[in-house]
KOLMAR-443692 format. One line per 3 residues: number of its first residue (from 1); their letters; for each residue y, z negated, x of C-alpha. Coordinates in pm, 1 decimal, padded with zeros to 6 digits. Each point is the difference from the previous one (the first is absolute). Layout:
BEGIN
NUM	A	Y Z X  ...
END
This chain:
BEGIN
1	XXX	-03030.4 -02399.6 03270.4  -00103.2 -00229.1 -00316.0  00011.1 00152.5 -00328.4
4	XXX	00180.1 -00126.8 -00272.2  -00119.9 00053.9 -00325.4  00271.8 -00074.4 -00318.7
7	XXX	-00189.5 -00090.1 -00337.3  00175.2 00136.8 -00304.8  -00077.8 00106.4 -00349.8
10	XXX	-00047.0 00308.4 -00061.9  00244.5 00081.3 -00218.8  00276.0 -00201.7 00140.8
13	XXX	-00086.5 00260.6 00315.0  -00027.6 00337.6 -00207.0  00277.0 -00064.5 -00259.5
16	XXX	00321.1 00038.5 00205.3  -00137.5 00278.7 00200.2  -00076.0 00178.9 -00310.3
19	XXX	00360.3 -00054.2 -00130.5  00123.9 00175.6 00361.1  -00242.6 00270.6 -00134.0
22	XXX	00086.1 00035.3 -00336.2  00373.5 00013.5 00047.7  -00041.8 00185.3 00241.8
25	XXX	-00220.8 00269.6 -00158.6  00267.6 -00026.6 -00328.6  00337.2 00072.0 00205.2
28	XXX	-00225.4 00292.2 00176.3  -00154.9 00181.4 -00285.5  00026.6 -00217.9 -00405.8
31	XXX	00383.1 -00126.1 -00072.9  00304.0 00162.1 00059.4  00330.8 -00100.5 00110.4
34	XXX	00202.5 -00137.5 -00242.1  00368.1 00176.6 00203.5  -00130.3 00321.1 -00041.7
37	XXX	-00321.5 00063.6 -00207.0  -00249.4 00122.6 00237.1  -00310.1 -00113.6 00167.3
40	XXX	-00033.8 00115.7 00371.7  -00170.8 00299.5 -00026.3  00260.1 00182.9 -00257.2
43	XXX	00292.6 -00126.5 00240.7  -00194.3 00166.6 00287.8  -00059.8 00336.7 -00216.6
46	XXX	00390.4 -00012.3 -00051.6  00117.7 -00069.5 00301.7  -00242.1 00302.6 00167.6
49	XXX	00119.9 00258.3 -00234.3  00388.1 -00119.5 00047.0  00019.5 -00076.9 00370.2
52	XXX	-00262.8 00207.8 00131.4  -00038.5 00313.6 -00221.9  00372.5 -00004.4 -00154.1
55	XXX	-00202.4 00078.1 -00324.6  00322.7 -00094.4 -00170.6  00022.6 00116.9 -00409.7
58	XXX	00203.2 00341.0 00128.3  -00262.3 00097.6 00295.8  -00230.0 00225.9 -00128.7
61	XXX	-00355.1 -00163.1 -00076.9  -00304.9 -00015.6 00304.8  -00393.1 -00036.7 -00094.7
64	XXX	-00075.1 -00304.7 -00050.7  -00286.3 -00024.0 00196.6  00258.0 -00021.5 00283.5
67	XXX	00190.4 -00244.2 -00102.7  -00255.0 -00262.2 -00079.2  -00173.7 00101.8 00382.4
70	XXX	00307.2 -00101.1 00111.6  00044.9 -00329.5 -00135.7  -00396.2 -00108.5 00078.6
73	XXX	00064.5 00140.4 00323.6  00354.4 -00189.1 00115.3  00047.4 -00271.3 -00263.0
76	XXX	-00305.3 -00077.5 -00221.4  -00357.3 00045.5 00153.5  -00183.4 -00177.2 -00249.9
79	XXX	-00088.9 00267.9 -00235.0  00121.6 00335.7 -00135.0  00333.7 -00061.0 -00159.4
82	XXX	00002.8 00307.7 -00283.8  -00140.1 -00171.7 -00308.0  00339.6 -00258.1 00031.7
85	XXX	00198.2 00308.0 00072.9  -00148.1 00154.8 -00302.1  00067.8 -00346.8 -00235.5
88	XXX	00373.7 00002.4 00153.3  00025.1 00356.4 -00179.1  -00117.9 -00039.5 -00339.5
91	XXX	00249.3 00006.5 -00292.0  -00261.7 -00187.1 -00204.7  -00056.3 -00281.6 00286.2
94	XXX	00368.6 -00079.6 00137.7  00303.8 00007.1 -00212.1  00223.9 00164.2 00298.3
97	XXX	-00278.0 00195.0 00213.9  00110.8 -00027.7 00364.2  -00213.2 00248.0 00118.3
100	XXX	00019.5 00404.3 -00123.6  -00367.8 00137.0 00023.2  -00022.5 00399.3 -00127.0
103	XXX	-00343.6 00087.0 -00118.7  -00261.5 -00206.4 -00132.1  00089.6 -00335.6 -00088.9
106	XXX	-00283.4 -00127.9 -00205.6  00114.7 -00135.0 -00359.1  -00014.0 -00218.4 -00266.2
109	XXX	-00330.1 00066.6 -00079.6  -00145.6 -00171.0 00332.9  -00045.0 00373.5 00110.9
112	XXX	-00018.2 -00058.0 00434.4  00325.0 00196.0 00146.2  -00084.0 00293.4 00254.5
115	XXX	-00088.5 -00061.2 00328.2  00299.5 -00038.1 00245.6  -00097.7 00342.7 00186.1
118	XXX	00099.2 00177.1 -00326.9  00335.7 -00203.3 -00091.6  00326.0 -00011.9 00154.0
121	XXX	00280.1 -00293.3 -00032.1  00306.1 -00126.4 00087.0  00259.2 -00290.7 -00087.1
124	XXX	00132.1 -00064.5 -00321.8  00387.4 -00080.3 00038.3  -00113.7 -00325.8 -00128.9
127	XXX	-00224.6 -00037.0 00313.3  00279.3 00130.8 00260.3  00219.5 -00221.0 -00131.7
130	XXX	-00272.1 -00294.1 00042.5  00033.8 00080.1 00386.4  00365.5 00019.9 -00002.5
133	XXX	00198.6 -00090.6 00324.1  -00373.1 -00070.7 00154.4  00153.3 00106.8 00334.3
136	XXX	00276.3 -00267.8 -00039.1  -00210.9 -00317.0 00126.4  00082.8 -00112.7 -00334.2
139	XXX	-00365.8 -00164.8 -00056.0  -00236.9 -00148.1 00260.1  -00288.3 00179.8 00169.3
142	XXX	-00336.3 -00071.2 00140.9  -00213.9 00161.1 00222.5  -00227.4 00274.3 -00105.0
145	XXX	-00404.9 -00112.9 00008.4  -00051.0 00175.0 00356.8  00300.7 -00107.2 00150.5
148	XXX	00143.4 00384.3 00064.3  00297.0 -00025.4 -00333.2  00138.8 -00280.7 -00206.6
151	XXX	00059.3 00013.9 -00401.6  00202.7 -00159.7 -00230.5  -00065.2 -00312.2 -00187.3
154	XXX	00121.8 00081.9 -00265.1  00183.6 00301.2 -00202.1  00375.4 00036.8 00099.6
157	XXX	00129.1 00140.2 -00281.8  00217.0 -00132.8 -00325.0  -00273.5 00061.8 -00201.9
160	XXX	-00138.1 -00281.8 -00235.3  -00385.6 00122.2 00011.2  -00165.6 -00289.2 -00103.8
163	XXX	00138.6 00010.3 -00288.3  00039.5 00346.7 -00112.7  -00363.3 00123.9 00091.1
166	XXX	-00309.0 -00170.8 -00115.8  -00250.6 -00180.0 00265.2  -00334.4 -00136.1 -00009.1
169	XXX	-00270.0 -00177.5 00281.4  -00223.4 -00262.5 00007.9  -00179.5 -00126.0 00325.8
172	XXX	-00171.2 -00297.9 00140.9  00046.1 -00220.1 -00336.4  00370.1 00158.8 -00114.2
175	XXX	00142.5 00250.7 -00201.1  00328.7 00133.9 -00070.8  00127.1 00232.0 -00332.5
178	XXX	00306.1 00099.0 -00082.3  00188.1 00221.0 -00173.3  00271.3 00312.8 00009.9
181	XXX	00336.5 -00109.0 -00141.9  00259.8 00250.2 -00094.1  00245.4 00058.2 00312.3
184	XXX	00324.1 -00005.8 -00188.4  -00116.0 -00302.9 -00155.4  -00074.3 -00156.4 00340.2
187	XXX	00308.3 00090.7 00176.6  00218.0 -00158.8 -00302.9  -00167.2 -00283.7 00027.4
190	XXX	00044.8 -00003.4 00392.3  00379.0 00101.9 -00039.6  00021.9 -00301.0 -00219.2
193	XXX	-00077.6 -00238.4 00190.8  00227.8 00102.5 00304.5  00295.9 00015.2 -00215.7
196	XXX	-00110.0 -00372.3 -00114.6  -00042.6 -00074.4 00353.9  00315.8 00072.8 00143.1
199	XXX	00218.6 -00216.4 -00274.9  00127.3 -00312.0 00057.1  -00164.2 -00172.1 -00312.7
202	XXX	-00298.2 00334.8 -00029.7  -00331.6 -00170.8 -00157.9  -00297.8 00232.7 -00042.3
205	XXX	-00143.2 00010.6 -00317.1  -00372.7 00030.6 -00047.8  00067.5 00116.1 -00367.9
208	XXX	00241.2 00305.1 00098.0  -00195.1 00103.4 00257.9  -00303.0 00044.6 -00263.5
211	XXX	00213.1 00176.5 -00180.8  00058.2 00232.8 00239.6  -00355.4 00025.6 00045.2
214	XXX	-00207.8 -00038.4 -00313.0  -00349.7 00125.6 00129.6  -00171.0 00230.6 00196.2
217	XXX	00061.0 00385.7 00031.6  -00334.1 00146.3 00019.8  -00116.8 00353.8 00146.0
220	XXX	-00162.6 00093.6 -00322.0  00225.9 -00139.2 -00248.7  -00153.0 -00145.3 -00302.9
223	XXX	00188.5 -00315.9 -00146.3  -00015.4 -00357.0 00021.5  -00071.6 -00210.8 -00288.8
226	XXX	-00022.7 -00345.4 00147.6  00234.3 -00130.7 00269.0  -00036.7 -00360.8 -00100.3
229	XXX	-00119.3 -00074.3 00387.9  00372.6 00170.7 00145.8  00145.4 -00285.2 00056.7
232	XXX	-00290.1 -00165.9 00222.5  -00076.4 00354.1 00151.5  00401.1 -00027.9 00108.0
235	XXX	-00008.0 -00377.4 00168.6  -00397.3 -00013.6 00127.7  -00117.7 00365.5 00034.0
238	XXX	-00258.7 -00073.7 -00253.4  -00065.7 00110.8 -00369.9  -00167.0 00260.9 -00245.8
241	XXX	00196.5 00293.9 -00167.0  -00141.6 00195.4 -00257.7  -00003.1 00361.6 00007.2
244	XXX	-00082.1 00237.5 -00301.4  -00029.8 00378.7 -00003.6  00293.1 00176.7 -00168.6
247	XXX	-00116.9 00245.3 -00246.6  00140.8 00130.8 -00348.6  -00210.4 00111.9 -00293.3
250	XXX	-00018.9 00349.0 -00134.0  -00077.3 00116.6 -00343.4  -00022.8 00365.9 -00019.0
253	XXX	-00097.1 00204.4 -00336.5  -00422.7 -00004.4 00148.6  00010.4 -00278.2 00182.9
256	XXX	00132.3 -00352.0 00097.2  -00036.3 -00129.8 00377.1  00123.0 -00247.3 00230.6
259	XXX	00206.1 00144.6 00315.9  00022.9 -00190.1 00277.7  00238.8 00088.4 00310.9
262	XXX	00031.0 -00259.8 00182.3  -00297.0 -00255.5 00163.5  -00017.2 -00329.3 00172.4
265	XXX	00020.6 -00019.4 00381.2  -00311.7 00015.4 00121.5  -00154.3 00130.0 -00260.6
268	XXX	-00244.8 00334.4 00107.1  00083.5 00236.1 -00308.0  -00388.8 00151.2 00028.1
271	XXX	-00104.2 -00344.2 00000.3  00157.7 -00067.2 -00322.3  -00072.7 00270.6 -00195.0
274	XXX	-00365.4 -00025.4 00049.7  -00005.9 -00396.3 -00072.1  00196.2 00090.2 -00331.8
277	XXX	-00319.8 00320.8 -00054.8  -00287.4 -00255.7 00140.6  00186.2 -00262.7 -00312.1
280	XXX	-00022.4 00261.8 -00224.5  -00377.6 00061.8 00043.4  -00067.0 -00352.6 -00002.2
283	XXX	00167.7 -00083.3 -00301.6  00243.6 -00193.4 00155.1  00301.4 00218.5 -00132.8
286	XXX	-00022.1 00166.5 -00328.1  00243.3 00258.2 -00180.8  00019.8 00182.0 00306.9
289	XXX	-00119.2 00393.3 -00022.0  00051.3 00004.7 00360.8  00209.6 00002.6 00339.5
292	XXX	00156.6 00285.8 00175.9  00181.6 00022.5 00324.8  00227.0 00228.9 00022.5
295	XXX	00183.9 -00147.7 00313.1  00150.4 00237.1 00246.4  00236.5 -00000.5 00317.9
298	XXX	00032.0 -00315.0 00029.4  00116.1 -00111.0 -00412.1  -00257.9 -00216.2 -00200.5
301	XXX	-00090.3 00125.1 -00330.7  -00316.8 -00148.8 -00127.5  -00027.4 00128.9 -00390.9
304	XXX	-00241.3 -00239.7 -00209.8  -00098.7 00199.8 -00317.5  -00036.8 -00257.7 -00296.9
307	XXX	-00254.7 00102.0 -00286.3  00154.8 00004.6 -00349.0  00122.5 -00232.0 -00183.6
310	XXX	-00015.0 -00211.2 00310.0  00283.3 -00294.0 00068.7  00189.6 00086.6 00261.5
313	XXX	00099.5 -00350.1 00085.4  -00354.9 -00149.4 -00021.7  -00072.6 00280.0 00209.2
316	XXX	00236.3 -00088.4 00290.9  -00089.3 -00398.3 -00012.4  -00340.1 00086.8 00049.9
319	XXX	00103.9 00198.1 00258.5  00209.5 -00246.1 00185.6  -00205.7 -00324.8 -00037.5
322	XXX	-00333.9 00216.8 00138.4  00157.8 00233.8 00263.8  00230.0 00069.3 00276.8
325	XXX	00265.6 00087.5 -00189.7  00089.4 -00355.5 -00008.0  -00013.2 -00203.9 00308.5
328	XXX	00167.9 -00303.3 00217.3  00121.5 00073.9 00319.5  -00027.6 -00405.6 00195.1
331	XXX	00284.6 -00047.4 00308.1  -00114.8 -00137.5 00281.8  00306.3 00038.4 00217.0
334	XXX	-00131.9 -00139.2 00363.5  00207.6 00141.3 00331.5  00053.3 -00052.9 00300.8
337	XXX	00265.2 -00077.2 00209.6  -00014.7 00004.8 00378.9  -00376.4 -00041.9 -00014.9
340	XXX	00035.9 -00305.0 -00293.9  -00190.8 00065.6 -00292.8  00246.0 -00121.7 -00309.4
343	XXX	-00039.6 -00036.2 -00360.8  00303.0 00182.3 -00154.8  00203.3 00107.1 -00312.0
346	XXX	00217.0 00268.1 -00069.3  00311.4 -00249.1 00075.6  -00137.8 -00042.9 00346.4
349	XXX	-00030.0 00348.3 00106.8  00301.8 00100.1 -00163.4  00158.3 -00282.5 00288.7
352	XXX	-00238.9 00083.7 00284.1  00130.0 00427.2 -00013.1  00356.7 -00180.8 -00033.0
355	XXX	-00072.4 -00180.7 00396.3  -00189.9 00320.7 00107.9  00313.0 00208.1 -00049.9
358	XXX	00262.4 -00233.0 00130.5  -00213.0 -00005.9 00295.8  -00034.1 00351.6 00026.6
361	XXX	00361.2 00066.1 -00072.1  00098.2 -00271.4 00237.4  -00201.2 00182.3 00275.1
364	XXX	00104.9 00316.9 -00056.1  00359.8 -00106.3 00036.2  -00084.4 -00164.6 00344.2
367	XXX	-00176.0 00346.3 00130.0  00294.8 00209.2 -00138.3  00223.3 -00247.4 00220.1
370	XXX	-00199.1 00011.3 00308.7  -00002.5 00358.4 -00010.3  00312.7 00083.1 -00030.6
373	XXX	00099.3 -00260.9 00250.5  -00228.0 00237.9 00239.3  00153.3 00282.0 -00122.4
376	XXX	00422.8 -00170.2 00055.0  -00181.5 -00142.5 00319.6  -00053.2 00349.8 00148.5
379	XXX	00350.2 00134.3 -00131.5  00157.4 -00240.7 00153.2  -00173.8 00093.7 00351.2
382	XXX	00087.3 00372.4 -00102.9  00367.0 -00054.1 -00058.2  00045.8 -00213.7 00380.8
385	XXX	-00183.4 00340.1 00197.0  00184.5 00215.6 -00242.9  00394.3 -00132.2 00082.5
388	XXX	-00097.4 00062.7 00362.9  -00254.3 00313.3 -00035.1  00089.2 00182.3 00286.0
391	XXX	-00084.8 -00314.9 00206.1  -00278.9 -00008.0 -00154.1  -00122.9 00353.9 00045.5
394	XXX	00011.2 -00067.2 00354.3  -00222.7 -00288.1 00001.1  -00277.6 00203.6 -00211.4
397	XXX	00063.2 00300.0 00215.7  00045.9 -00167.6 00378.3  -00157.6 -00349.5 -00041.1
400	XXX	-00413.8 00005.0 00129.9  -00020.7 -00296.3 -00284.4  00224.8 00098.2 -00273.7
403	XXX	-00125.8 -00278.1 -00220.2  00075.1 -00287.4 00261.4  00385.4 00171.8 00088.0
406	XXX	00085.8 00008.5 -00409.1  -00107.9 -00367.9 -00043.2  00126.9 -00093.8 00293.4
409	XXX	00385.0 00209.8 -00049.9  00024.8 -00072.2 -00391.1  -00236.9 -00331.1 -00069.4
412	XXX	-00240.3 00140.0 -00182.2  -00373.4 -00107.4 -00099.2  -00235.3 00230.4 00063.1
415	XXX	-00070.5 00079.0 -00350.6  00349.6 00121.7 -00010.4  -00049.1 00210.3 00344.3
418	XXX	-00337.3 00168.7 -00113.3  00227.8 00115.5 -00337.9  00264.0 00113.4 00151.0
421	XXX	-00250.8 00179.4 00250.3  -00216.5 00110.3 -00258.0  00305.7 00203.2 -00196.4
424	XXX	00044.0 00380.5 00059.3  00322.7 00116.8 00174.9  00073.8 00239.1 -00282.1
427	XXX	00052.0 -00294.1 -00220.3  00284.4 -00146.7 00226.2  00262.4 00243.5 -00113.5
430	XXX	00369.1 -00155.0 -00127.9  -00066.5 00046.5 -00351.8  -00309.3 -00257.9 00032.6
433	XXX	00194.2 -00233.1 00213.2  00272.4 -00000.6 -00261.0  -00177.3 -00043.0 -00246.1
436	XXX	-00184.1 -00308.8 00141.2  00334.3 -00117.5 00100.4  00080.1 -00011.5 -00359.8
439	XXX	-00294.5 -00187.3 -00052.4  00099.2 -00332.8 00007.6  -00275.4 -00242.4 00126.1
442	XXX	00171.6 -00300.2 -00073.6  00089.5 00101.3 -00350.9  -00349.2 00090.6 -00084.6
445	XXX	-00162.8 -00332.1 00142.2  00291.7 -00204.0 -00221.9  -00124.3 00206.6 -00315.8
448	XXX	-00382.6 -00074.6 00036.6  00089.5 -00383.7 00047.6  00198.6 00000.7 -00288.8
451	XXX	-00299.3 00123.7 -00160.1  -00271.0 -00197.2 00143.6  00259.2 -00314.5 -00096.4
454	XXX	00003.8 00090.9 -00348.4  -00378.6 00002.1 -00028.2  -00051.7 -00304.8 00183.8
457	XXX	-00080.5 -00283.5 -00220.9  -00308.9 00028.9 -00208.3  00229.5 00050.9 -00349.2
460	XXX	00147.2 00298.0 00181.4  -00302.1 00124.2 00133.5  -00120.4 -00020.5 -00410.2
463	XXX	00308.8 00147.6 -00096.8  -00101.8 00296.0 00213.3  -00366.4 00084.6 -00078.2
466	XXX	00095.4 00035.6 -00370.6  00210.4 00317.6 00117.7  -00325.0 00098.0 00170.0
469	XXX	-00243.7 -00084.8 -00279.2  00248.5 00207.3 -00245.7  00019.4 00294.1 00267.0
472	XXX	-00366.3 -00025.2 00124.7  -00155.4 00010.5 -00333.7  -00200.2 00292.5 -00112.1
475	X	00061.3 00241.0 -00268.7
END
């Protein structure tokens, strides 16, 4: 058999099998999905401790240890999934922790947490409610990397993640960064634009909905003293806000210093207080007497002793033009969306959760129908047998194939026969024949239509998740 032998450059050959790579290695592990947040490996943690361990936020905590052998062993083999657990947890990394860890968590310091043999977690109710009506085929799944399971997609609940928790990831030549936004915030501006959406003459407004949300809601606090970017941050997902340490200053009979309580995200407290003591060494800052840290469960208070006669003010621009006390925080806001990597603004995502729960509310609607179609499909099997029981009785008792003699007599399917089969004698008494009696089959089908009429154009179907959003959202 002759050989053929195709002459090509190089990089025409390499370049589009590295793109397969790279996107594929940044929907795997880098950039998460804009619907709900989360790159695969925290969906996988959630959907472990939800649908396997029922580690909802009322079960009492399990060792961690467990939990993350759990999800290498069934959902994520490619390395031990505690450190994300442990980032999920941290009141000073995610504005609504999803996951409850009790012991050692680390802190703000850079400290490492414990290791996951000593700490026990659960679900926030933030993070149960992130897996909300999982059981409902209300998102797609896939199968599980060795074929035994399959996961979700994508996270099923109401839950706007991806823009109320922070996320960051860079890989094979892209990086994302975003920020926490204040949930009430978010959901106004989402409630907004349904209402808008659902009038005859509605028009979205780009300036109301930054009114509704007028920056970022960080885990540490601090303040914002330049939001000049907002606007480009809102429509292309990119932009620079800058963030400045809130502090006060003190003058006490001995002494005047400057408090501060609050720090930039991503700012390790030790960190800063010995680059403001390595300054003061150096010469760098003056008219400080020096720095103490008297931080403790979990509240910043970093005390910065001025010498006398010092100027407070001087003292603090210094401070802020040659520290971390002062610093940008730069959006990069790329997601993905069904394995597309996307450059997007706030106005996008705000949109893209809008689809994801019409879709999930539309879908949950169709498996609340289908069951209880099941359910009125065995009733109505029920109620034939039961107006001629006695003749039935026989069958079951006499009959050498009582499944074959009740289809057969009555026209049933056989998963009517194996129900009817399946029940307990005991349960066949008058007042349960009366009561399904009452039950009107009919009537109930005629209801749920009604319903599933109502919600069945897409304005409808809006009208509807903003009852959700109000009653899903967290308190």
């Amino acid at each position: 058999m002759a050989e053929t032998i195709i002459e090509k450059n190089l990089g025409d050959a390499i370049a589009p099998r590295y793109k397969m790579y790279a996107l594929e290695t940044l929907a795997e592990r880098a950039i998460p999905d804009i619907r709900d947040g989360l790159k695969p490996v925290h969906l996988r943690i959630l959907y472990c401790m939800y649908n396997d361990l029922n580690l909802t936020h009322s079960h009492k905590t399990i060792k961690s240890a467990k939990v993350s052998g759990a999800v290498m062993g069934a959902y994520h083999p490619h390395g031990d999934s505690y450190p994300t657990m442990v980032g999920m947890a941290q009141p000073w990394n995610m504005r609504y922790p999803i996951i409850e860890i009790q012991g050692n968590l680390g802190n703000i310091d850079g400290d490492p947490a414990a290791a996951s043999r000593y700490t026990e977690c659960r679900l926030t109710k933030y993070g149960e409610m992130m897996m909300a009506d999982i059981d409902k085929n209300v998102v797609d799944t896939r199968a599980t990397y060795d074929d035994t399971n399959v996961e979700p997609i994508v996270a099923s609940g109401l839950i706007a993640n991806y823009l109320l928790n922070p996320s960051t990831g860079i890989a094979c030549g892209f990086s994302t960064n975003t920020a926490s936004h204040n949930l009430t915030e978010v959901y106004n501006a989402l409630d907004y634009i349904l209402e808008e959406s659902i009038k005859e003459d509605g028009d979205v407004s780009i300036d109301h909905l930054i009114s509704l949300i007028q920056g970022p809601d960080f885990p540490t606090g601090a303040v914002i003293v330049d939001n000049s970017d907002w606007y480009k941050i809102f429509t292309e997902g990119r932009g620079k806000v800058v963030v400045r340490a809130k502090y006060e200053i003190i003058e006490e009979k001995k002494k005047t210093y400057i408090k501060v309580t609050e720090i930039p995200y991503g700012v390790n407290k030790l960190k800063l207080v010995n680059s403001i003591e390595d300054k003061m060494q150096k010469g760098i800052l003056t008219d400080i007497k020096e720095v103490i840290d008297a931080s403790n469960e979990g509240r910043i208070n970093i005390q910065i002793i001025l010498k006398k006669n010092a100027n407070p003010d001087l003292v603090i621009s210094n401070l802020l033009a040659k520290t971390d006390l002062q610093t940008n925080f730069n959006y990069n806001m790329n997601t993905l969306l069904n394995k597309q990597l996307n450059q997007t603004g706030i106005m996008d995502c705000l949109y893209e959760f809008i689809n994801h729960g019409v879709e999930i509310v539309r879908r949950r609607a169709e498996y609340d129908l289908n069951k209880l179609n099941r359910r009125l499909h065995l009733l109505d099997g029920l109620l034939t047998v039961l107006n001629d029981l006695d003749q039935a009785l026989n069958i079951i008792r006499l009959n050498d194939d009582p499944k074959e003699g009740l289809e057969s007599l009555y026209n049933l399917d056989d998963e009517q026969a194996e129900y009817i089969l399946d029940m307990k004698v005991r349960r066949l008494n008058n007042q349960d024949i009366n009561k399904l009696q009452k039950l009107n089959p009919l009537n109930i089908r005629r209801f749920f239509f009604a319903y599933l009429s109502f919600i069945s154009s897409i304005s409808d179907f809006i009208l509807l998740l903003i009852l959700v959003l109000l009653e899903s959202r967290p308190v």
